[in-house]
N, C-alpha and C positions, 0 to 999 in steps of 0.2 A: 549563603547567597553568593553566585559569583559577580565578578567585578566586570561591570560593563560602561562603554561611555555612553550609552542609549539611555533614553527618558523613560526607564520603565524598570522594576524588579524581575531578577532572570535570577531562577531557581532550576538546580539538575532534576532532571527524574531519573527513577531506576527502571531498569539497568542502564537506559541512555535518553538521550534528548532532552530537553532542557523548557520549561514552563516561564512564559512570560507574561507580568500582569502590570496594569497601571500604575504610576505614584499618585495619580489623583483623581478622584470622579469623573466620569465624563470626558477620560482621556482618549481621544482617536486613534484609530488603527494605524491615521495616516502619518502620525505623528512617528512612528516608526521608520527609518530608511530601509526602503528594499535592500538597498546594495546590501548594507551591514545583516538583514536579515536571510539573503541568501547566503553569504559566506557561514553563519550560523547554523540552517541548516544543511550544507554541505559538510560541515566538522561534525555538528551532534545528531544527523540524519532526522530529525523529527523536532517539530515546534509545536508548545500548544499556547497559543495565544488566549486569552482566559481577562474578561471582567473589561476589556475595551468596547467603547464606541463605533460599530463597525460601518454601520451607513446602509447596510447589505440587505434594504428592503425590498430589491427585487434582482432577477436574474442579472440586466442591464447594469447598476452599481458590481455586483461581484464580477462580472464579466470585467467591467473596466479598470476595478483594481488588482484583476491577474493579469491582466495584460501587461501592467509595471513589471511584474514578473519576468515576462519573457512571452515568446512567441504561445499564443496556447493553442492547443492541442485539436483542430475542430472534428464533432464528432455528426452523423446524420442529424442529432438533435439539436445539435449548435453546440456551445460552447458549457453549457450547465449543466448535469447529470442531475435531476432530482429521485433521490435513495432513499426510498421508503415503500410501505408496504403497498401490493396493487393487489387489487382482486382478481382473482381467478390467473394469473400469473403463469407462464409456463419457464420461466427462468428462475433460477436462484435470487438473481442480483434483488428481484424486487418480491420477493418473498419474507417471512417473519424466518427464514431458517439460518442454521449457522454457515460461512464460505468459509470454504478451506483457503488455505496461503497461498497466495499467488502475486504475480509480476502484473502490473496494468499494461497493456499495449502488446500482449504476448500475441497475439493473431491480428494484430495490425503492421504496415508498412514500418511507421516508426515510434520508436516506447521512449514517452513524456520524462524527464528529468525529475518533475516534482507533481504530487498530487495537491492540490489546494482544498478543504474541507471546511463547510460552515455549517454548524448546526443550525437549523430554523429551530428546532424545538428537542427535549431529551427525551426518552423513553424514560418511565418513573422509576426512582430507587431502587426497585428488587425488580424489573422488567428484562436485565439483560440487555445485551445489544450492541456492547461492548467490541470497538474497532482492536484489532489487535495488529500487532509488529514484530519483526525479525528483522533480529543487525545483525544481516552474515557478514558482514565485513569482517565483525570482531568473533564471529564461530568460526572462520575459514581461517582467521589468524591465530587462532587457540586452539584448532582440534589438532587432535593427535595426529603425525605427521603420515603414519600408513592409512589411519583412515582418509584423511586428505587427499592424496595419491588417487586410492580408488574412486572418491568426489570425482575426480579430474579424469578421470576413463571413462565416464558415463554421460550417455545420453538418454533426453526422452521426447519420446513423439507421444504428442498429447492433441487430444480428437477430442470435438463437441458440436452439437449443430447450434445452428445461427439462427436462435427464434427468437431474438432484441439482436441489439446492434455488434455483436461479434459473434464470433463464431470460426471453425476449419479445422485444419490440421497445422502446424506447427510440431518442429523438432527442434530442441536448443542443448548444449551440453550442460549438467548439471552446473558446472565451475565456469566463468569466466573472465577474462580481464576486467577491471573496473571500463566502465567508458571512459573516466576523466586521466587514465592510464597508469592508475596508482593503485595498488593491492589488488584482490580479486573480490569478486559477487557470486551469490551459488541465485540460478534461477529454477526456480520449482512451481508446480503446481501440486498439492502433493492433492493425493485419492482421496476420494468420498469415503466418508466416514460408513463402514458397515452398520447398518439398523437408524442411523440419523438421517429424518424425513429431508428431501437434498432433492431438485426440480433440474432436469436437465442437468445429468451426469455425463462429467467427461470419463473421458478412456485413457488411461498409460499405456505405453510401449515400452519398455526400460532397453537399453540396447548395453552390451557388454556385460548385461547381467543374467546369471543364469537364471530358469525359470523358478526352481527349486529353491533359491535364496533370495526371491524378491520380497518376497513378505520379510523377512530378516532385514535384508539392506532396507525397505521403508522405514519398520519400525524403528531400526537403530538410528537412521535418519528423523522421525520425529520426535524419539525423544531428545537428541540435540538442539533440533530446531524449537521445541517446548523448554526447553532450559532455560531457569531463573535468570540464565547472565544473559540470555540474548532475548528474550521473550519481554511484552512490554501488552497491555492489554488496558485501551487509553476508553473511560468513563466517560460519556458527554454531557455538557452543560449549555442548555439555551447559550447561543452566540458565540462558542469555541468556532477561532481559527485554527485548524490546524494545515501546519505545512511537512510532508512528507517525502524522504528521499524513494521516488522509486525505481534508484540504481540498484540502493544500498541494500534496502528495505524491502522482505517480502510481507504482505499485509493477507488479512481475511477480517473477518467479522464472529462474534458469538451470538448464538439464534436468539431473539427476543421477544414477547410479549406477542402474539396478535393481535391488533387492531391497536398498538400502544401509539404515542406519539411519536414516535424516533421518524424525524425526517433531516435526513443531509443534503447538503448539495456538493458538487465536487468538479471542480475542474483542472485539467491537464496542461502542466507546462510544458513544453518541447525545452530540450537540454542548447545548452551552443558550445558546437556545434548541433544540430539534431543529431538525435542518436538511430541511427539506420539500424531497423530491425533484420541484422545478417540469417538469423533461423528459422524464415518462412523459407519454405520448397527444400531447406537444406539435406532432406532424404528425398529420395523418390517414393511416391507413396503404396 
């Protein structure tokens, strides 16, 4: 257990982020300070809040307790994403299938500092469905120094149409500084999985890579980014907060269950400053 001055037990997880639960029955969310809980996930990039009193019985209560957070993020829908399965769906997001890793805000104006998630309900024991994470922070700080290098030569322009609320073109370099000006972040969206059922598939463009070694440079890329030491693939439980870096952190999802209960909600903090999305138009198309 690490040692905290907060009213609550904070346990690490592996390979990173750290699980926080009550000392007593019935204990509130609010009973926790933002402040000390944003510096927390700033350091360990991921929080899962677990076994508290959250309050969170409708849109309006969670709305109001990300707003302690920080500026949030508002989207056509307003301010709540509710993440679960829809019928007849022409999108991934609200599909029973698995998403690949990606950055939130990657075809928007400006990309959120933190993702906020609350379970309403789990998907059952063997259903799948399973939120997943990557701390490039600590891949980009440990890989090999020539592989690094070529990270830092590449870009990609990545295409999808807009049948829910994103959608375009964007091009971003794989590598780039942190926003908060310290280490670097790799931003990806990496390819649809060949023969996995996958609803409005996006496009790559790899730029500085040849055409002949791009199946090589992905692969070699996913098995890093799948690596025990940065890979993290988070189980839900009715009424998990979770709070998520997504500077640091590239996230996806594993497919689950059709018609299971896995329903999330999720809303976007803006960073402070906002983090200005500089890789819309940044090629010509």
């Amino acid at each position: 257990m690490m040692e905290n001055s907060m009213n609550c037990c904070i346990e690490p997880l592996s390979p990173f982020g750290v699980l926080l639960m009550p000392v007593e029955t019935g204990q509130g969310i609010a009973t926790l300070p933002i402040d000390t809980l944003r510096v927390l996930a700033r350091k360990h990039h991921l929080l899962v809040l677990r076994g508290f009193s959250s309050g969170f019985s409708d849109p309006e209560t969670l709305t109001e307790y990300a707003g302690y957070w920080g500026e949030i993020m508002m989207w056509p829908f307003g301010a709540v994403l509710d993440v679960k399965e829809h019928a007849d769906t022409k999108d991934h997001i609200f599909d029973n299938s698995y998403v690949p890793l990606h950055w939130d805000g990657m075809y928007k104006p400006t990309i959120p500092e933190f993702q906020l998630f609350h379970c309403v309900s789990a998907p059952g024991q063997d259903q799948g469905g399973r939120t997943t994470f990557v701390d490039t922070t600590r891949l980009l700080a440990e890989a090999d120094a020539q592989l690094a290098d070529m990270w830092r030569s590449v870009s990609i322009t990545y295409r999808i149409k807009a049948v829910v609320h994103y959608g375009g073109e964007v091009t971003s370099p794989l590598v780039i500084p942190h926003p908060n000006g310290t280490g670097e972040i790799m931003r990806y969206n990496e390819p649809p999985t060949e023969g996995e059922r996958f609803l409005n598939k996006h496009a790559l463009e790899y730029h500085n890579v040849t055409p002949e070694t791009q199946n090589a440079f992905s692969q070699t890329l996913r098995r890093q980014l799948y690596s025990p030491r940065y890979y993290y693939a988070h189980k839900w439980f009715q009424g998990d907060v979770v709070i998520s870096d997504n500077f640091s952190l590239l996230h996806g999802r594993e497919a689950f269950t059709t018609q299971s209960a896995r329903h999330l909600q999720r809303v976007h903090i803006q960073g402070t400053p906002i983090c200005v999305n500089t890789c819309i138009d940044m090629y010509d198309s």
